[in-house]
MARKOLVO-860208 format. One line per 3 residues: number of its first residue (from 1); for each residue x, y, z of N, C-alpha, C, CB. Coordinates in steps of 0.1 Angstrom, whole numbers, always signed. Glycine has a CB too. Layout:
N
NUM) X Y Z X Y Z X Y Z X Y Z  ... $
# end
This chain:
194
1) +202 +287 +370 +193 +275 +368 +192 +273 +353 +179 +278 +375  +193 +257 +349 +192 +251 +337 +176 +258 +331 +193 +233 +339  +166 +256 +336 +154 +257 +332 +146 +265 +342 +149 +243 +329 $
4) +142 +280 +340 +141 +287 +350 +124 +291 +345 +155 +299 +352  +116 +284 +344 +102 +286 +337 +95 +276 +345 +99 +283 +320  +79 +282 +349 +72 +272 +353 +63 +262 +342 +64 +278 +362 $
7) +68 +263 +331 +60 +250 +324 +68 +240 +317 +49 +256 +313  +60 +228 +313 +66 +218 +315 +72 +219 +300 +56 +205 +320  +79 +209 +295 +85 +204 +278 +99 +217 +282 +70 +209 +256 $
10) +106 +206 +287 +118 +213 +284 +128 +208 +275 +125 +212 +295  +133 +212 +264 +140 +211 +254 +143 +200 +248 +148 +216 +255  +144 +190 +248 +150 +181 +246 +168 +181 +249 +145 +181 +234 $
13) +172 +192 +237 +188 +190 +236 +191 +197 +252 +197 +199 +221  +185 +201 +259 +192 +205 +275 +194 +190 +279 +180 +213 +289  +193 +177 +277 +191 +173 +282 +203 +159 +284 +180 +174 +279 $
16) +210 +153 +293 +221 +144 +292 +210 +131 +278 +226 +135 +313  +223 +126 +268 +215 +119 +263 +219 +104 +260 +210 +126 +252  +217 +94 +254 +225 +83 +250 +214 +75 +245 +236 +77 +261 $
19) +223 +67 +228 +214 +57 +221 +208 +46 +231 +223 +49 +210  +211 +45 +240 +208 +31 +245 +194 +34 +257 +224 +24 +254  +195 +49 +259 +183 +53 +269 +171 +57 +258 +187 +69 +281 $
22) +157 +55 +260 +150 +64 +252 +148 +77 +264 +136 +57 +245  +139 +88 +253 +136 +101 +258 +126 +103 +257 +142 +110 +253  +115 +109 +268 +102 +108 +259 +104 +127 +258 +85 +100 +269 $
25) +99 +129 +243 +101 +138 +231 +95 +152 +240 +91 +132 +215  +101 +167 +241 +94 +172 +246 +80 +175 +244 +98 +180 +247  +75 +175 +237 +61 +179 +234 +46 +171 +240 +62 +178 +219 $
28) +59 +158 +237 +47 +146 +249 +54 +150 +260 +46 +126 +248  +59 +155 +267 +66 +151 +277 +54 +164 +288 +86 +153 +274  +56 +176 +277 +45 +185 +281 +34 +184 +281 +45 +192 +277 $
31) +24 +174 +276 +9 +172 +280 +8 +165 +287 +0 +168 +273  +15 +153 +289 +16 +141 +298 +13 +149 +311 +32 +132 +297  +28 +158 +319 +30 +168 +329 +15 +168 +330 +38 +182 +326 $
34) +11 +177 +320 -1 +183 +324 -14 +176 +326 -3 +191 +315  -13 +164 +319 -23 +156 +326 -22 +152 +344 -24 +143 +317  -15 +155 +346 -10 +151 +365 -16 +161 +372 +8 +151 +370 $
37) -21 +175 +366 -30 +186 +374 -18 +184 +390 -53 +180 +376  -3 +193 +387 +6 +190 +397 +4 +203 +402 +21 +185 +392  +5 +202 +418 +5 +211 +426 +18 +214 +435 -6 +208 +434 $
40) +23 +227 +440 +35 +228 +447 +33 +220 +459 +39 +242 +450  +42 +215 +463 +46 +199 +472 +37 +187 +474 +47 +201 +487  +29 +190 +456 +27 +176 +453 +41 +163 +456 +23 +177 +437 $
43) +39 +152 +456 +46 +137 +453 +44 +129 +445 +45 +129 +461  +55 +126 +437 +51 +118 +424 +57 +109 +423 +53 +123 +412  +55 +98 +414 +64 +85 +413 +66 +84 +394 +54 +68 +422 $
46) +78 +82 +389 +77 +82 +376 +82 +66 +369 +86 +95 +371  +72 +61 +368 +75 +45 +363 +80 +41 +351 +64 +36 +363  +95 +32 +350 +101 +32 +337 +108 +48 +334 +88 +28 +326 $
49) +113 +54 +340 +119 +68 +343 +133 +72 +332 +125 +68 +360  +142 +60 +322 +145 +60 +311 +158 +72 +314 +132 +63 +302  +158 +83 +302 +168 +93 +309 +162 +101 +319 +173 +103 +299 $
52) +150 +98 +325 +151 +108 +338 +143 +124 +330 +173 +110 +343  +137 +125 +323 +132 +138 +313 +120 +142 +322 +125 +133 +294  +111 +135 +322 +98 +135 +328 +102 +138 +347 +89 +116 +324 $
55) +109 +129 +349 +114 +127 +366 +118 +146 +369 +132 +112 +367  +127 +144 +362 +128 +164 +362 +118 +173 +361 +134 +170 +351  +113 +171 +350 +99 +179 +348 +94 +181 +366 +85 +168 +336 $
58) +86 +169 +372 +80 +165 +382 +85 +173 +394 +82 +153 +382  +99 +169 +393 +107 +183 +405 +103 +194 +404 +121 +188 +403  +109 +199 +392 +106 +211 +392 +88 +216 +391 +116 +215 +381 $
61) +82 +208 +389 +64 +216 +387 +58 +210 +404 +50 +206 +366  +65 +202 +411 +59 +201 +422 +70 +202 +432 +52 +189 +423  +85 +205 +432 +90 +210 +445 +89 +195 +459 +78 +225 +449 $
64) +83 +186 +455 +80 +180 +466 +86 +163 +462 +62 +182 +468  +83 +153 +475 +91 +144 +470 +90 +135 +454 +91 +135 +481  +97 +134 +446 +99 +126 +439 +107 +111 +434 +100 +132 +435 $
67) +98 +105 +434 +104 +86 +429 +108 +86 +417 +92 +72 +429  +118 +81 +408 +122 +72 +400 +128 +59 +395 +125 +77 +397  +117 +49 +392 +121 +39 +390 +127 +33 +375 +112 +34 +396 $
70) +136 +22 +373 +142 +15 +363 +149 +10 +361 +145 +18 +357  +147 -3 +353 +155 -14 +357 +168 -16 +349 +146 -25 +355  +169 -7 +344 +181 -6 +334 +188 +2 +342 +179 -1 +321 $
73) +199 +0 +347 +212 +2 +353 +217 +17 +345 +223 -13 +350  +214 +19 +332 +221 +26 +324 +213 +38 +321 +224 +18 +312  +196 +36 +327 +186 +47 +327 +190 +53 +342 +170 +42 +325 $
76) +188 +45 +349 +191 +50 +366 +202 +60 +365 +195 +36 +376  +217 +56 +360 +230 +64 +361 +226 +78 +351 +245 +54 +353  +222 +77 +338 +214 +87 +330 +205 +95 +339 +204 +79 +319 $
79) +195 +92 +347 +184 +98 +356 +189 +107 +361 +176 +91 +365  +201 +102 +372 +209 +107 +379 +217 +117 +374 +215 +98 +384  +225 +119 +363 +229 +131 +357 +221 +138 +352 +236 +130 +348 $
82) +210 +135 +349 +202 +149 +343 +195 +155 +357 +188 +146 +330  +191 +152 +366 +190 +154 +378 +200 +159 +385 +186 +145 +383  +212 +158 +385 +224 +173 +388 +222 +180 +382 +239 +174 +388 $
85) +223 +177 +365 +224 +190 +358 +213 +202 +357 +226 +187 +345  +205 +195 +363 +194 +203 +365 +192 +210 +380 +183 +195 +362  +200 +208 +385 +196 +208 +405 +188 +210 +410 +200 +215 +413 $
88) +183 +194 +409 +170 +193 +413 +171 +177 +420 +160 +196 +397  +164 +169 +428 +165 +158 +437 +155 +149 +439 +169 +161 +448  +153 +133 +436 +144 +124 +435 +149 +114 +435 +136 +126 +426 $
91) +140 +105 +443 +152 +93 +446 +150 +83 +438 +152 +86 +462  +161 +77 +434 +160 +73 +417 +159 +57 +422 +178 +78 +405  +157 +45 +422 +154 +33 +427 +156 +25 +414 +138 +33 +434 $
94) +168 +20 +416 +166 +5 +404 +164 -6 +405 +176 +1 +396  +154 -11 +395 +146 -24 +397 +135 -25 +391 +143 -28 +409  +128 -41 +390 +119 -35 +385 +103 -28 +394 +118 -44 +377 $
97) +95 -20 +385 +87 -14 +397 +74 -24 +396 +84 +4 +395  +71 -40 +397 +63 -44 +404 +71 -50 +417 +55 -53 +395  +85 -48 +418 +91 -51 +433 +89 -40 +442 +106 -55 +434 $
100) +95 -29 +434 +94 -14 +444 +84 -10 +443 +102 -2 +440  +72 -6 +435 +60 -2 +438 +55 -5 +451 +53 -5 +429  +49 -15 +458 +43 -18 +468 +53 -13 +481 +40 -33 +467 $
103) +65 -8 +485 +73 -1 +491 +74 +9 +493 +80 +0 +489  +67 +16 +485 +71 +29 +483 +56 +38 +492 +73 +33 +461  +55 +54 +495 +46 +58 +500 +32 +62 +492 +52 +65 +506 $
106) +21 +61 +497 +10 +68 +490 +19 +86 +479 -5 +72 +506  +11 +85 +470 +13 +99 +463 +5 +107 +455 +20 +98 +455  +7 +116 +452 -5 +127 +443 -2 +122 +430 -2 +146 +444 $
109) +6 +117 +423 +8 +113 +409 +18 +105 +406 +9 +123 +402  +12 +95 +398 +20 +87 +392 +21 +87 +375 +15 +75 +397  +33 +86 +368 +29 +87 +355 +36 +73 +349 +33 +101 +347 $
112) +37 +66 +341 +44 +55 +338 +44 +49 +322 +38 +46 +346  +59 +54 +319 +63 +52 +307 +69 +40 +308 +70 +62 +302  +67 +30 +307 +72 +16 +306 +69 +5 +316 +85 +18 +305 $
115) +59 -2 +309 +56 -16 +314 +66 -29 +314 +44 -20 +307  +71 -32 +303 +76 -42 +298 +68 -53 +296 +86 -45 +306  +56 -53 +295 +50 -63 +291 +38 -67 +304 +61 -74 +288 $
118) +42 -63 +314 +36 -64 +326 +24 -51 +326 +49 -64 +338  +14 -47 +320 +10 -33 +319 +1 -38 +330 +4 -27 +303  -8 -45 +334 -22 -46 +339 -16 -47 +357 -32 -61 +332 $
121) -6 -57 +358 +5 -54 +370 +10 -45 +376 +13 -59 +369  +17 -40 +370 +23 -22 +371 +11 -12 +372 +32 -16 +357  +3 -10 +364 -7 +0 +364 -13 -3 +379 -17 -2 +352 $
124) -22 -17 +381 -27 -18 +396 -20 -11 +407 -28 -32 +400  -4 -21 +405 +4 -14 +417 +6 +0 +420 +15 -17 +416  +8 +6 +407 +4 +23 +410 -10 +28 +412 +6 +30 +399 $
127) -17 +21 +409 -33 +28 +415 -31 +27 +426 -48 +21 +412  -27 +16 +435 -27 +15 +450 -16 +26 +459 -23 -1 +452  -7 +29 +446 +1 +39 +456 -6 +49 +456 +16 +44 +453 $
130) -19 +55 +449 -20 +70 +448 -30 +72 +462 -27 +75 +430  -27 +86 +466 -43 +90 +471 -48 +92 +463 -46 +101 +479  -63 +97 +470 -77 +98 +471 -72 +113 +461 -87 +98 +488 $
133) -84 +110 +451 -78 +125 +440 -68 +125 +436 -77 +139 +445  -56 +113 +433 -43 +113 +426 -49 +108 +415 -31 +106 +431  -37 +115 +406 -43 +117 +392 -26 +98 +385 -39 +145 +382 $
136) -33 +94 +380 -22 +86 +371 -22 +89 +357 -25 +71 +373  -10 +90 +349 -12 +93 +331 +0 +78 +328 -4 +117 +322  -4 +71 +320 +5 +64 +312 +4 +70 +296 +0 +48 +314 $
139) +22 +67 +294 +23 +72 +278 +28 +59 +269 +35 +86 +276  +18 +57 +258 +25 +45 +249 +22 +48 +234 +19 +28 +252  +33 +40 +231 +31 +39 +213 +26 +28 +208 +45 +41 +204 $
142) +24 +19 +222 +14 +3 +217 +5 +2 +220 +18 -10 +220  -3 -3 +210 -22 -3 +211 -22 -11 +218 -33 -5 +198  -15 -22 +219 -19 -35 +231 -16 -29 +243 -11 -51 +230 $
145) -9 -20 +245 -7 -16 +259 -15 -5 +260 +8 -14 +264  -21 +5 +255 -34 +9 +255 -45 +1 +261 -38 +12 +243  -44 -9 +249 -60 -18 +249 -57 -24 +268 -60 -38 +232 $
148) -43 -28 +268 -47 -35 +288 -47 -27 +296 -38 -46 +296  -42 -9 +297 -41 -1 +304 -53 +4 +306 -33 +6 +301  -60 +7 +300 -78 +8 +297 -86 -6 +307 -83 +4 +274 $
151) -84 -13 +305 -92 -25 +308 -85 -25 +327 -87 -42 +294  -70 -22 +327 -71 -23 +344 -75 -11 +345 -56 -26 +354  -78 +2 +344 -86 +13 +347 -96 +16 +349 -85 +18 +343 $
154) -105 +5 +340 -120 +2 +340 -121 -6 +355 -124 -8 +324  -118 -17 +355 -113 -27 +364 -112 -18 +380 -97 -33 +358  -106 -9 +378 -104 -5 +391 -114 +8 +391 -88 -3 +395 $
157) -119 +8 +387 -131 +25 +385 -126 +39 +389 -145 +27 +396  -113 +40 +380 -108 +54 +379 -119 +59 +377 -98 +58 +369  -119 +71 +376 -124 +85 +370 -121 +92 +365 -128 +91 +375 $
160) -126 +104 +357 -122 +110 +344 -113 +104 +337 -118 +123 +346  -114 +95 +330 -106 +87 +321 -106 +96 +308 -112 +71 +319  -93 +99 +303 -90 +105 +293 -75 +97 +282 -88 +121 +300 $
163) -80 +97 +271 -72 +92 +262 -69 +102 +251 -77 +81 +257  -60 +100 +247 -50 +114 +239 -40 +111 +228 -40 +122 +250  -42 +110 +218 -31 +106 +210 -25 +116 +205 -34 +98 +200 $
166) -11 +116 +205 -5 +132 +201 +1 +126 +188 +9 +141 +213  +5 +135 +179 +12 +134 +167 +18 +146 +162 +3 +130 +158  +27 +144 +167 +41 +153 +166 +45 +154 +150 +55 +145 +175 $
169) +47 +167 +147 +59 +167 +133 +65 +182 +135 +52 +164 +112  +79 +178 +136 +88 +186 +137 +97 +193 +124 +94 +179 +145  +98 +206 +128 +106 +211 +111 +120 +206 +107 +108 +230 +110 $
172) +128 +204 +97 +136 +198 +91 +144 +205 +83 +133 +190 +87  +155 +214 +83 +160 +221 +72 +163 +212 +60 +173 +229 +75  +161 +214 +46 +165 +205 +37 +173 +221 +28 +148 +194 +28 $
175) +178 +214 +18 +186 +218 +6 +175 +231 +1 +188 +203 -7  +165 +223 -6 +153 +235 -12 +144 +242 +0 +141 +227 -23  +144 +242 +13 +136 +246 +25 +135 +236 +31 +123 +252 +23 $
178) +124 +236 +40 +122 +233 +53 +109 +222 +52 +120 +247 +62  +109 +211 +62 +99 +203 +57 +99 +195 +70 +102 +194 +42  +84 +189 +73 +80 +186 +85 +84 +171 +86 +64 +189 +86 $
181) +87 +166 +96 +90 +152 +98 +84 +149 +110 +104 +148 +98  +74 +134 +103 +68 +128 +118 +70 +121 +128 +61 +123 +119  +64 +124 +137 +76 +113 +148 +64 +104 +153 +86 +122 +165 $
184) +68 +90 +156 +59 +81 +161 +42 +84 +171 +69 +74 +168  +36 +85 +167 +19 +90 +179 +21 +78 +188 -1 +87 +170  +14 +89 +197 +21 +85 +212 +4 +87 +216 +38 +98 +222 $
187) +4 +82 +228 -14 +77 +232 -10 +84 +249 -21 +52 +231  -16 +86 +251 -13 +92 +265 -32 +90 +271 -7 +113 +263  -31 +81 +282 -38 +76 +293 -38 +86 +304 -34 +64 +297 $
190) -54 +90 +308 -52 +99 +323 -67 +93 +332 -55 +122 +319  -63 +94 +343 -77 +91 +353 -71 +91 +366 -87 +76 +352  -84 +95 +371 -82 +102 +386 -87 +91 +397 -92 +118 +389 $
193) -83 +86 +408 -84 +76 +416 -97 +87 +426 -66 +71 +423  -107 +76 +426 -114 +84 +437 -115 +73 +448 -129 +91 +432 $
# end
């Protein structure tokens, strides 16, 4: 087995990659997980699913069914290889997810990295997939999609609402030593559907 540990942030470089997919970075990839409070044969759905990083994670920390959606043809085929290389199984769905969302079954967690502009749309539609005690986390690097992900959360009276901004810097070998480089802060949204 590729990744034979129960916790989440798996490497990055394990991972199939290409310029044209993004990745969300391990380190967010690991709090995010952990905002979902995932249980063995939890069900998750992972919105905007990209290379498929997170969608893995999900397998493997809940064992139980997993969704991935995306409308990019080129993330879906991506999803799908890192999901052999990992052997692990989630049914990968391309399109966009305010068509497939309302399709799909109730779940214990939803996380959703990518709106496209549609944030207050997508977010609802995933509130409605979750059960009772499903936890939802959205991850962004845009304050306007903060500012409307907040406002449909309010809107719909999640609970324990938690906001998180991570700020990553990673080490760098240089010539004279070693030196930290930052990587874009990432906002990570959590609340629990009661």
């Amino acid at each position: 087995m590729l990744w034979d540990y129960r916790t989440p942030g798996i490497p990055d470089e394990l991972f199939e990659r290409t310029e044209e997919v993004p990745i969300t970075k391990e380190e967010v990839r690991a709090i995010a997980v952990s905002k979902l409070r995932l249980r063995d044969g939890h069900s998750a759905i992972d919105v905007g699913c990209g290379s498929g990083s997170i969608t893995v994670e999900l397998c493997l920390q809940t064992k139980g069914k997993v969704y991935a959606i995306d409308f990019d043809k080129n993330a879906v085929e991506l999803t799908n290889r890192n999901l052999q290389k990992f052997g692990v199984q989630a049914e990968v769905i391309s399109g966009r997810a305010q068509d497939i969302l309302p399709n799909l079954p109730q779940v214990d967690a939803i996380i959703v990295g990518g709106t496209w502009g549609d944030t207050e749309q997508v977010i609802q539609l995933a509130a409605d997939r979750l059960k009772k005690g499903g936890r939802i986390v959205i991850d962004t690097i845009l304050i306007e999609t903060m500012y409307h992900a907040l406002g449909v959360i309010n809107d719909l009276n999640l609970a324990e609402v938690d906001v998180t901004q991570i700020t990553v810097a990673k080490a760098r070998k240089v010539t004279t030593g070693t030196m930290m480089l930052a990587r874009n802060p990432v906002m990570i949204i959590s609340a629990t559907k009661v």
